[in-house]
NUGUTOR-107630 format. One record per residue (C-alpha): residue number from 1; y, z, x. Coordinates in nm, 2 decimals, always signed. Each point is the difference from the previous one (the first is absolute). Layout:
! residues N
{tido = NUM, py = Y, pz = Z, px = X}
...
END
This chain:
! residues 318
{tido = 1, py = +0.00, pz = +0.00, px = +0.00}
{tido = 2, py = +0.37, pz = -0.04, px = +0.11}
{tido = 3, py = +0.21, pz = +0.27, px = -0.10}
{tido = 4, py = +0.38, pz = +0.11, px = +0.03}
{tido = 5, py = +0.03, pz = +0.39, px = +0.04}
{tido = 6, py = +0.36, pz = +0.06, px = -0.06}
{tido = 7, py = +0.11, pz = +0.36, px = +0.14}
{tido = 8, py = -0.22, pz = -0.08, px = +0.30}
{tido = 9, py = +0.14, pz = +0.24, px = +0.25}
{tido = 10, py = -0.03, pz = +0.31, px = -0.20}
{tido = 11, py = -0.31, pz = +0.20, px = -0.02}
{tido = 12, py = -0.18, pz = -0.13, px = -0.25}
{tido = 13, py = +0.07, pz = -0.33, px = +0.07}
{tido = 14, py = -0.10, pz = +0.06, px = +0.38}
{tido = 15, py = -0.34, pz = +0.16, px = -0.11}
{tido = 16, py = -0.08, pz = -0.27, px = -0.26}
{tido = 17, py = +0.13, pz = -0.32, px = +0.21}
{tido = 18, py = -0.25, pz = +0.12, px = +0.28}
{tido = 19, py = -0.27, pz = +0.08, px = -0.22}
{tido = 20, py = +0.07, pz = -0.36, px = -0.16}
{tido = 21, py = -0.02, pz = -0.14, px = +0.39}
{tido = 22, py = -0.30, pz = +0.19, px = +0.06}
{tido = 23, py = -0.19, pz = -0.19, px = -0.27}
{tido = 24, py = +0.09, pz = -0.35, px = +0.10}
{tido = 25, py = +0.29, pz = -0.03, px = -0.28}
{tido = 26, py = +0.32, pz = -0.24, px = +0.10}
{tido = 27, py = +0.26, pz = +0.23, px = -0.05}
{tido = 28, py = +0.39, pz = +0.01, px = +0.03}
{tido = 29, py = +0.22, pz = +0.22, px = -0.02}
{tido = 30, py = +0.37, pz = +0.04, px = -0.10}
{tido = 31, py = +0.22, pz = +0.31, px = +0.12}
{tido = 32, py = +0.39, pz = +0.06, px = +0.03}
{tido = 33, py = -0.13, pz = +0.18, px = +0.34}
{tido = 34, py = -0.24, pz = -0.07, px = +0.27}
{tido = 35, py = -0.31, pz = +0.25, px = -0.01}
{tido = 36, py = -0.01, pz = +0.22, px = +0.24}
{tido = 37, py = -0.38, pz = +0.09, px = +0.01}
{tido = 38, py = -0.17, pz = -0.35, px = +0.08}
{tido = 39, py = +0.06, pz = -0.37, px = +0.08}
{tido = 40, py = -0.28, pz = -0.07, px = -0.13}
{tido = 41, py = +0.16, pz = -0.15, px = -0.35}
{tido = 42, py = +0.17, pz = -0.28, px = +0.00}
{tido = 43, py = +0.32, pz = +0.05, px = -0.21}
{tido = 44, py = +0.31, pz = -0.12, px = -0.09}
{tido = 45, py = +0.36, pz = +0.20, px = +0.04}
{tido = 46, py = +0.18, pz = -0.04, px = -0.34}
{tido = 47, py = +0.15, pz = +0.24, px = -0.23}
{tido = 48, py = -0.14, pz = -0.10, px = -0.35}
{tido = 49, py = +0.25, pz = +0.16, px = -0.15}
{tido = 50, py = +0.33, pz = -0.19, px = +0.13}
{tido = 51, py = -0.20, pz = -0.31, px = +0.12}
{tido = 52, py = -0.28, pz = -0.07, px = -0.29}
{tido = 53, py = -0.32, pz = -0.10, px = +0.08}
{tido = 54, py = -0.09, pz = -0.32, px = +0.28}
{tido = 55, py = -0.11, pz = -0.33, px = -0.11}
{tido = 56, py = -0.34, pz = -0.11, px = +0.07}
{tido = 57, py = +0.15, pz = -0.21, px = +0.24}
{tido = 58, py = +0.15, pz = +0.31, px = +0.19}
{tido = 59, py = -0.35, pz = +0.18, px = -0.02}
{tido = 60, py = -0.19, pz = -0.30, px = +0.11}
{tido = 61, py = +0.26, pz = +0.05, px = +0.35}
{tido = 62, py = -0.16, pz = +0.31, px = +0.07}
{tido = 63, py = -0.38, pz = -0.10, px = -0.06}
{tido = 64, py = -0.04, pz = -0.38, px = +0.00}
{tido = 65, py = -0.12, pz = -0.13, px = -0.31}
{tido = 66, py = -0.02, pz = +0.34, px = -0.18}
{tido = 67, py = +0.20, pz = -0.20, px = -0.34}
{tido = 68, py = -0.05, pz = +0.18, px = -0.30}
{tido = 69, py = -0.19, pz = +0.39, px = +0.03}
{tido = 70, py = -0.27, pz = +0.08, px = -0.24}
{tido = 71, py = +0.16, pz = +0.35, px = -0.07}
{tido = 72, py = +0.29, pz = +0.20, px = +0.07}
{tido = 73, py = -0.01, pz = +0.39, px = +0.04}
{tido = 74, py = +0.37, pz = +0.13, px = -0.02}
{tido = 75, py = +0.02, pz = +0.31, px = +0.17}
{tido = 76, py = +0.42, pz = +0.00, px = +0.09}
{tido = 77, py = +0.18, pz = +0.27, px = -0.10}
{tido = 78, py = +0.27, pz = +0.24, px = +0.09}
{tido = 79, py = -0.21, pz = +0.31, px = -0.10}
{tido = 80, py = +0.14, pz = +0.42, px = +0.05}
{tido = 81, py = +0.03, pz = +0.06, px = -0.34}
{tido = 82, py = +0.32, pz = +0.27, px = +0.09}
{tido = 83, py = +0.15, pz = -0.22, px = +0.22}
{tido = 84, py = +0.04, pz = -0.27, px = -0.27}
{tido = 85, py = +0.15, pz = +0.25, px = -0.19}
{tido = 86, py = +0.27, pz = +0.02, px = +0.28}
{tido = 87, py = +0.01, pz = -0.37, px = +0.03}
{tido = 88, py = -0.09, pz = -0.16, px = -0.31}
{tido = 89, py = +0.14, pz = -0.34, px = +0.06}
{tido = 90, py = -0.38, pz = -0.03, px = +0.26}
{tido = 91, py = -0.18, pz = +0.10, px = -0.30}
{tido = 92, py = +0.14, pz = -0.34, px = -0.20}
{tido = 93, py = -0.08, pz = -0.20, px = +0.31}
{tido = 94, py = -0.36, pz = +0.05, px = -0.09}
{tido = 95, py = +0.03, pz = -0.16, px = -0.29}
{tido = 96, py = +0.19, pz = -0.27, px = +0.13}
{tido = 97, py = -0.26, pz = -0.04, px = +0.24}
{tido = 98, py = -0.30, pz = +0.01, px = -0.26}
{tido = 99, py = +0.19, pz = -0.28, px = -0.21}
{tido = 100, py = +0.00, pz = -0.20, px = +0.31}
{tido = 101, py = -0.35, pz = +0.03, px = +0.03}
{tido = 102, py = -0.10, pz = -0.06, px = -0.31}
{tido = 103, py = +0.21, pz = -0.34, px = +0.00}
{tido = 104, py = -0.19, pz = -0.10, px = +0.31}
{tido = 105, py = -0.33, pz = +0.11, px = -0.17}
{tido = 106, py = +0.08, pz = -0.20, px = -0.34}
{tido = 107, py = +0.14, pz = -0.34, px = +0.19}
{tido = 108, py = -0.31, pz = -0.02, px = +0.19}
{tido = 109, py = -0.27, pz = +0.17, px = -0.26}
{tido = 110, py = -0.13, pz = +0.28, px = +0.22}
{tido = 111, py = -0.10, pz = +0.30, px = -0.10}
{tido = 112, py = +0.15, pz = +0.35, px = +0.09}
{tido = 113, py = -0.13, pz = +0.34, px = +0.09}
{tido = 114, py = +0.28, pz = +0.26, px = -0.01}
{tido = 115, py = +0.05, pz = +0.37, px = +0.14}
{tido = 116, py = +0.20, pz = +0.20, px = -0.27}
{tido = 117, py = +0.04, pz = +0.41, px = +0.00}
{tido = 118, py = -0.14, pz = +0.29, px = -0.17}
{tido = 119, py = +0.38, pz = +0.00, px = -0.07}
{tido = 120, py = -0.02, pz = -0.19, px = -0.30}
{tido = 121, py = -0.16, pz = +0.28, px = -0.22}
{tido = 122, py = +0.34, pz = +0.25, px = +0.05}
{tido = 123, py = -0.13, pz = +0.35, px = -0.09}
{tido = 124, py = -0.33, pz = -0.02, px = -0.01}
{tido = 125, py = -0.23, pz = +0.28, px = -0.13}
{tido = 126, py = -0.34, pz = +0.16, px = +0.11}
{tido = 127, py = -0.29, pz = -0.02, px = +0.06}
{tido = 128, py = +0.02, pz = -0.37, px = +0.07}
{tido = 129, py = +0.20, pz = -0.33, px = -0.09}
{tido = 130, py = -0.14, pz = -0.30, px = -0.11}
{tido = 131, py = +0.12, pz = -0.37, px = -0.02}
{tido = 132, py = +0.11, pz = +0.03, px = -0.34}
{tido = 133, py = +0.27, pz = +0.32, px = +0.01}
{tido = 134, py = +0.29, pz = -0.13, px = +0.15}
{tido = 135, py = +0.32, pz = +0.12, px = -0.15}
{tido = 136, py = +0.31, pz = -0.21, px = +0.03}
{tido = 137, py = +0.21, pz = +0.23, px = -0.21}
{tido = 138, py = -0.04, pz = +0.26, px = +0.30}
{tido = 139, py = +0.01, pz = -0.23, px = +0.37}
{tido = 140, py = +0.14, pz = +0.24, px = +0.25}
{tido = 141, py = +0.15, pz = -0.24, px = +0.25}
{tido = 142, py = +0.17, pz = -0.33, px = +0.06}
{tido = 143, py = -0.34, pz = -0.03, px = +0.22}
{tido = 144, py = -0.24, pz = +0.04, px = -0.32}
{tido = 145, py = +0.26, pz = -0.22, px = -0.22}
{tido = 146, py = -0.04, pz = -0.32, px = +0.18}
{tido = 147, py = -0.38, pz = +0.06, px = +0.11}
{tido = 148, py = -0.05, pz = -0.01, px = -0.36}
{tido = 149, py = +0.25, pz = -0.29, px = -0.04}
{tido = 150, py = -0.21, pz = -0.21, px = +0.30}
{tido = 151, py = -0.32, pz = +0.14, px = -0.25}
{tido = 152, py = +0.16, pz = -0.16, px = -0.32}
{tido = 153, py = +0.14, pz = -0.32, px = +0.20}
{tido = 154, py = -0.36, pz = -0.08, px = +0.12}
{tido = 155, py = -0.14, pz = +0.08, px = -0.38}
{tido = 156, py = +0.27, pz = -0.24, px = -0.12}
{tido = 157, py = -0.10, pz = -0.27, px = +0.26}
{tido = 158, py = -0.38, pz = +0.01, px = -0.15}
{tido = 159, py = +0.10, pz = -0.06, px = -0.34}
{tido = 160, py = +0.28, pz = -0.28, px = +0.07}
{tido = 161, py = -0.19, pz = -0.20, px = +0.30}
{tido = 162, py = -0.37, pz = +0.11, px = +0.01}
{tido = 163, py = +0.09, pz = +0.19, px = +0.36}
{tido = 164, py = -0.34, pz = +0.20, px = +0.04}
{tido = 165, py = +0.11, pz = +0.33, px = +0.13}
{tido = 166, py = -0.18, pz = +0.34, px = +0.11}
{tido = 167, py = +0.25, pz = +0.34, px = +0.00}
{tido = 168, py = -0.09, pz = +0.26, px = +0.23}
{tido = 169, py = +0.15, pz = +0.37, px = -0.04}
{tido = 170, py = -0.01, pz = +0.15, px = +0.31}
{tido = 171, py = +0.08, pz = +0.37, px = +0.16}
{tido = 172, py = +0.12, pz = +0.10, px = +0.27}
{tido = 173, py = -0.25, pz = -0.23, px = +0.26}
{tido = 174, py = -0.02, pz = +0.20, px = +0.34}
{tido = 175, py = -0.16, pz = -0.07, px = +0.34}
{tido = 176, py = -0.03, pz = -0.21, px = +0.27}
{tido = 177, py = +0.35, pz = -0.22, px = +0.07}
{tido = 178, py = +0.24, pz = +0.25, px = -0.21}
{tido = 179, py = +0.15, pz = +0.19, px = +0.30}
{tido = 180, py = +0.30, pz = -0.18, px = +0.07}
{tido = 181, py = +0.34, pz = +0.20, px = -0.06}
{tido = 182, py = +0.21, pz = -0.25, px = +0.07}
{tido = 183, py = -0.12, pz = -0.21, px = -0.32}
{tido = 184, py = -0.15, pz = +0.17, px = -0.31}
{tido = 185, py = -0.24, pz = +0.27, px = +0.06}
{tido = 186, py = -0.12, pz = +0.22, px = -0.27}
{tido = 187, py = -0.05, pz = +0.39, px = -0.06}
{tido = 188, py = -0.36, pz = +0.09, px = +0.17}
{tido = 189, py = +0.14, pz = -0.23, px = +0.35}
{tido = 190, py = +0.32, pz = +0.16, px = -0.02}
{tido = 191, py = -0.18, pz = +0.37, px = +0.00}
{tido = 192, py = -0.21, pz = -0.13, px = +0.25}
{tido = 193, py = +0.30, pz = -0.08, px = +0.24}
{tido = 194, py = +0.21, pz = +0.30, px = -0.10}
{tido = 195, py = -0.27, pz = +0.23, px = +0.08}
{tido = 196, py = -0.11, pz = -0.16, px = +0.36}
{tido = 197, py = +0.32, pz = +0.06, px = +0.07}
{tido = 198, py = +0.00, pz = +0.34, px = -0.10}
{tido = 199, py = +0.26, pz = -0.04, px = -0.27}
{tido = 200, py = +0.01, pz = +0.15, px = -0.37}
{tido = 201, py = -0.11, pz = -0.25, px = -0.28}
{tido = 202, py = +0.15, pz = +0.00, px = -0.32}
{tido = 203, py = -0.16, pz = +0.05, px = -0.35}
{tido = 204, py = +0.17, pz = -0.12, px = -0.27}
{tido = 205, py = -0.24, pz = +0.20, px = -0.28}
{tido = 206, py = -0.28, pz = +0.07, px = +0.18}
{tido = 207, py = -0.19, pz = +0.03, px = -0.31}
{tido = 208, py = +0.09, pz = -0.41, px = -0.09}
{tido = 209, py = -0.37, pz = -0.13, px = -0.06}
{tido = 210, py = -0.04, pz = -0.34, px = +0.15}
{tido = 211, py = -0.33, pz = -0.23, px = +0.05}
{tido = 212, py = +0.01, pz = -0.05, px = +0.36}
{tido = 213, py = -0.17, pz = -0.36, px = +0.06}
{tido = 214, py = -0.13, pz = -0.09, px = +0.41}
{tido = 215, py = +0.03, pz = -0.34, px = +0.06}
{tido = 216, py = -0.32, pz = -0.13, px = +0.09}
{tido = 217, py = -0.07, pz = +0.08, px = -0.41}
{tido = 218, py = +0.32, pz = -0.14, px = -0.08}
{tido = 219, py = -0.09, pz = -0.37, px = +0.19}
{tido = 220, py = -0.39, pz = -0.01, px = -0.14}
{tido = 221, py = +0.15, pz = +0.07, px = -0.36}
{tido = 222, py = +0.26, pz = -0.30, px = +0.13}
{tido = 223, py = -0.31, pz = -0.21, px = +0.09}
{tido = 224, py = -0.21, pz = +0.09, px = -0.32}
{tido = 225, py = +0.30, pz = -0.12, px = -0.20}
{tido = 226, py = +0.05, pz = -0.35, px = +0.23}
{tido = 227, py = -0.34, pz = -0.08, px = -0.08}
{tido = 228, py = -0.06, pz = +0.07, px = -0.34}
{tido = 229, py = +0.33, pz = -0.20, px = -0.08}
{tido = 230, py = -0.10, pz = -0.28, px = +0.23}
{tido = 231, py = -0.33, pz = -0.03, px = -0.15}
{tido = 232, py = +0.12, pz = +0.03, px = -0.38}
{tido = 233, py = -0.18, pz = +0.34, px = -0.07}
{tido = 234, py = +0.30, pz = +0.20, px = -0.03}
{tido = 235, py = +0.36, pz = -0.20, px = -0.10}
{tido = 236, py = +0.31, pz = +0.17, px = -0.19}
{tido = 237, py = -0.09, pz = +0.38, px = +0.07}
{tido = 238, py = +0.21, pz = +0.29, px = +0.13}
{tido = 239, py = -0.18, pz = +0.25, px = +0.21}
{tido = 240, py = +0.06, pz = +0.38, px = +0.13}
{tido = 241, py = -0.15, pz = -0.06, px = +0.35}
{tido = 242, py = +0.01, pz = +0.37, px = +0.15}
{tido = 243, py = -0.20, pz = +0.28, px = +0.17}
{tido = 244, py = -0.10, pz = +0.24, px = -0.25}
{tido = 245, py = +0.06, pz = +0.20, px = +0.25}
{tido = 246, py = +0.33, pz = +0.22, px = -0.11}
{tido = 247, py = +0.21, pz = +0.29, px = +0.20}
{tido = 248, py = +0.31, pz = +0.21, px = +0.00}
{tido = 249, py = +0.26, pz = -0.05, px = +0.21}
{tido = 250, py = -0.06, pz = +0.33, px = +0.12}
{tido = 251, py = -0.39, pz = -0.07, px = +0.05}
{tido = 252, py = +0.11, pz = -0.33, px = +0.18}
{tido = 253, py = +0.19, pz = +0.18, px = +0.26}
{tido = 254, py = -0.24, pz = +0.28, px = +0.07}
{tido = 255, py = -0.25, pz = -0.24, px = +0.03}
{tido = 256, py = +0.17, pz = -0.21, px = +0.27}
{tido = 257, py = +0.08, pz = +0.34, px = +0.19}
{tido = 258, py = -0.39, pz = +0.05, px = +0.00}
{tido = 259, py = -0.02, pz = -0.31, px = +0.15}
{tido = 260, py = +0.28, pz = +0.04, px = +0.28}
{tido = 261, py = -0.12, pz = +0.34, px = +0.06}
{tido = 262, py = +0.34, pz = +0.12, px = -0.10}
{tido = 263, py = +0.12, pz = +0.25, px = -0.26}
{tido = 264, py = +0.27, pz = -0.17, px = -0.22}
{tido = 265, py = +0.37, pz = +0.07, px = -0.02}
{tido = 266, py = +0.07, pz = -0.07, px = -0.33}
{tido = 267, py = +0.34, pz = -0.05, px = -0.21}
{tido = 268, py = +0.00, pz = +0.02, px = -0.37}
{tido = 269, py = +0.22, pz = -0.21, px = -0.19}
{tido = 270, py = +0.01, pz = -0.07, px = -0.40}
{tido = 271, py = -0.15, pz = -0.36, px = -0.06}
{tido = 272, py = +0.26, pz = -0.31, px = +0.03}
{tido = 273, py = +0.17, pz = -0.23, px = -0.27}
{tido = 274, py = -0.20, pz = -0.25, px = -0.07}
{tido = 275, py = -0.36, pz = +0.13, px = +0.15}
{tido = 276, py = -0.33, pz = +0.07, px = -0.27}
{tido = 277, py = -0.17, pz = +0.32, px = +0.06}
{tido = 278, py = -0.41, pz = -0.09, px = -0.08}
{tido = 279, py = -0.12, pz = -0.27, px = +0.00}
{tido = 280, py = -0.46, pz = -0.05, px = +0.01}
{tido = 281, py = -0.13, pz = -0.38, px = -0.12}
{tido = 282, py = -0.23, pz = -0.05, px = -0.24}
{tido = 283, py = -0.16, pz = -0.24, px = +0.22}
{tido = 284, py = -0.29, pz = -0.13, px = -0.29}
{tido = 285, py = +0.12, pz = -0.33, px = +0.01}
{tido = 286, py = +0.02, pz = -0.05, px = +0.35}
{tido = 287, py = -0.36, pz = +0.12, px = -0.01}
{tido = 288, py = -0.11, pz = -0.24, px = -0.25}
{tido = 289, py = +0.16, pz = -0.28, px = +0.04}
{tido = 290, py = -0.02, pz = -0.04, px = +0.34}
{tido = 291, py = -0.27, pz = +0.25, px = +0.17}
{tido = 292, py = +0.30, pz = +0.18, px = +0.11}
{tido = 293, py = -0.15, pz = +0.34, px = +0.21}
{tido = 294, py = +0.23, pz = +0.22, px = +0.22}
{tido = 295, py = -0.16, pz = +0.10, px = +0.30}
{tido = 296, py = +0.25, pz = +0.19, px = +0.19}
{tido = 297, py = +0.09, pz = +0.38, px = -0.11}
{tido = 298, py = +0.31, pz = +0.16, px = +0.04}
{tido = 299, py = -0.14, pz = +0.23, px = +0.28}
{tido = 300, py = -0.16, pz = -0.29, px = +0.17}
{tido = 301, py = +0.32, pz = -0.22, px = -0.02}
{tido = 302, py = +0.23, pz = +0.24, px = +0.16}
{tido = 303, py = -0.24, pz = +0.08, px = +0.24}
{tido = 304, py = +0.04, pz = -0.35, px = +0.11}
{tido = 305, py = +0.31, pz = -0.05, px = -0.04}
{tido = 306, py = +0.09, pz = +0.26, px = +0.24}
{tido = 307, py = -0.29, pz = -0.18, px = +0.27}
{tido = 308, py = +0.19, pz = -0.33, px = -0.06}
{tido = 309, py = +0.33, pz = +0.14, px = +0.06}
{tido = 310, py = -0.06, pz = +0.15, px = +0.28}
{tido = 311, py = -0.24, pz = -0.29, px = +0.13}
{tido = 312, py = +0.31, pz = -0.25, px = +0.00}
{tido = 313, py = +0.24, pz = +0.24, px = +0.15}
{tido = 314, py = -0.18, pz = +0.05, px = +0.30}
{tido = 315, py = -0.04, pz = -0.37, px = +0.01}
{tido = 316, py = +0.34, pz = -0.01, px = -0.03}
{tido = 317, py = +0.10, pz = +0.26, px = +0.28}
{tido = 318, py = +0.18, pz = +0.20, px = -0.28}
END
């Protein structure tokens, strides 16, 4: 198969582009920034947003005779929920850069595989949320409004032009390629920094619930889905793809202390605008529909999380 991963660079995209490569897929990818984890993908600089999406002339620069993909998995996004709350004007980018997307994806008949957010199902309630509960009269973010607005795009693009879709709702992905400060890192890499540095981590409500997802569950949920739609077996669905795996905040850091061999300085603060505090999937559908089974558990993942860290800064000479 030939397939465009937008968002490339990132984590996820890293992990599944490789994973892709590793199977014998043709892939390209397309990234306002260079990754910073591997050459190994090759990968178009363009910001989707400002710049839309390349022609298959442009693509077919980069891989001779690649034309026209059979799928593309759109992955871009500004993502830190709080931080588009600061800056909402990134959160409307995403959608900008979905509709350009889509546009590519309609002109040339190809289906799409997109990454949206447990976000989308604003205040969600124990013991666990499935597909059907989200609640636009209670979004908590700019973040969660145009996550669902990609959602409904895409939806809309079925029923108009007969764009075969899959949806993915994902939460907070961790693991290997998700250390790097400089970009966009997220909560368990950041207390994994603070603390090897010997520095205080703060909690905002360290009793906030959240299904932790490792990576490597995240990419074969990815993979399940690419096949399924590929083949025909699976077409127009949204899917939780998750751990099942939940924890505090508070758990999350004590648990990463146990893994550094440190004991945590910790620094309460009251939950931020625009953050959910549980969220567990329902993930049923995942297992049905695709064969969907997490493998990683949250004791497991931080446990290697906290290996590859410091694995690649000592490569590194940090």
């Amino acid at each position: 198969m030939k397939i465009v991963v937008t968002g490339c660079s990132g984590q996820v995209g890293t992990n599944l582009s490789l994973r892709l490569l590793d199977r014998g897929e043709t892939v390209l990818g397309l990234d306002r920034r260079p990754n910073t984890w591997t050459d190994r993908i090759p990968a178009l600089t363009r910001d989707l947003a400002s710049d839309g999406m390349p022609s298959l002339e442009e693509l077919s620069q980069l891989i001779p005779d690649f034309g026209r993909p059979d799928l593309v998995v759109h992955l871009a996004a500004n993502a830190k929920v709080h931080a588009l709350v600061v800056d909402p004007k990134r959160a409307h980018e995403n959608t900008t850069t979905t509709f350009n997307v889509l546009e590519f994806c309609r002109l040339n008949q190809v289906p799409i595989i997109f990454s949206s957010s447990r976000e989308v199902y604003g205040r969600p309630e124990p013991p666990m949320v499935n597909e059907k509960t989200s609640d636009v009269f209670h979004i908590l973010s700019p973040y969660a409004a145009y996550k669902l607005a990609d959602e409904m795009l895409i939806y809309a693009y079925a029923h108009c032009y007969g764009l075969n879709y899959l949806v993915f709702r994902l939460s907070n992905v961790y693991g290997r390629f998700d250390s790097d400060l400089e970009r966009m890192t997220r909560v368990i890499h950041i207390f994994i920094d603070q603390m090897l540095r010997g520095e205080p981590v703060t909690i905002y409500d360290r009793h906030k619930m959240i299904d932790f997802t490792y990576v490597d569950d995240c990419v074969n949920g990815l993979i399940l889905g690419i096949d399924k739609l590929m083949s025909g077996d699976v077409v127009n669905e949204t899917i939780n793809l998750s751990s099942g795996s939940p924890s505090t905040l508070g758990q999350l850091a004590e648990m990463i202390a146990r893994n550094l061999n440190v004991k945590p300085q910790i620094i309460d603060r009251p939950i931020r605008p625009g953050e959910i505090n549980f969220y567990v999937a329902d993930l049923t559908k995942a297992k049905i529909l695709l064969g969907y089974q997490p493998q990683v558990t949250f004791e497991e993942g931080i446990e290697r999380a906290v290996t590859w860290v410091k694995e690649w800064k000592t490569r590194k000479g940090d």
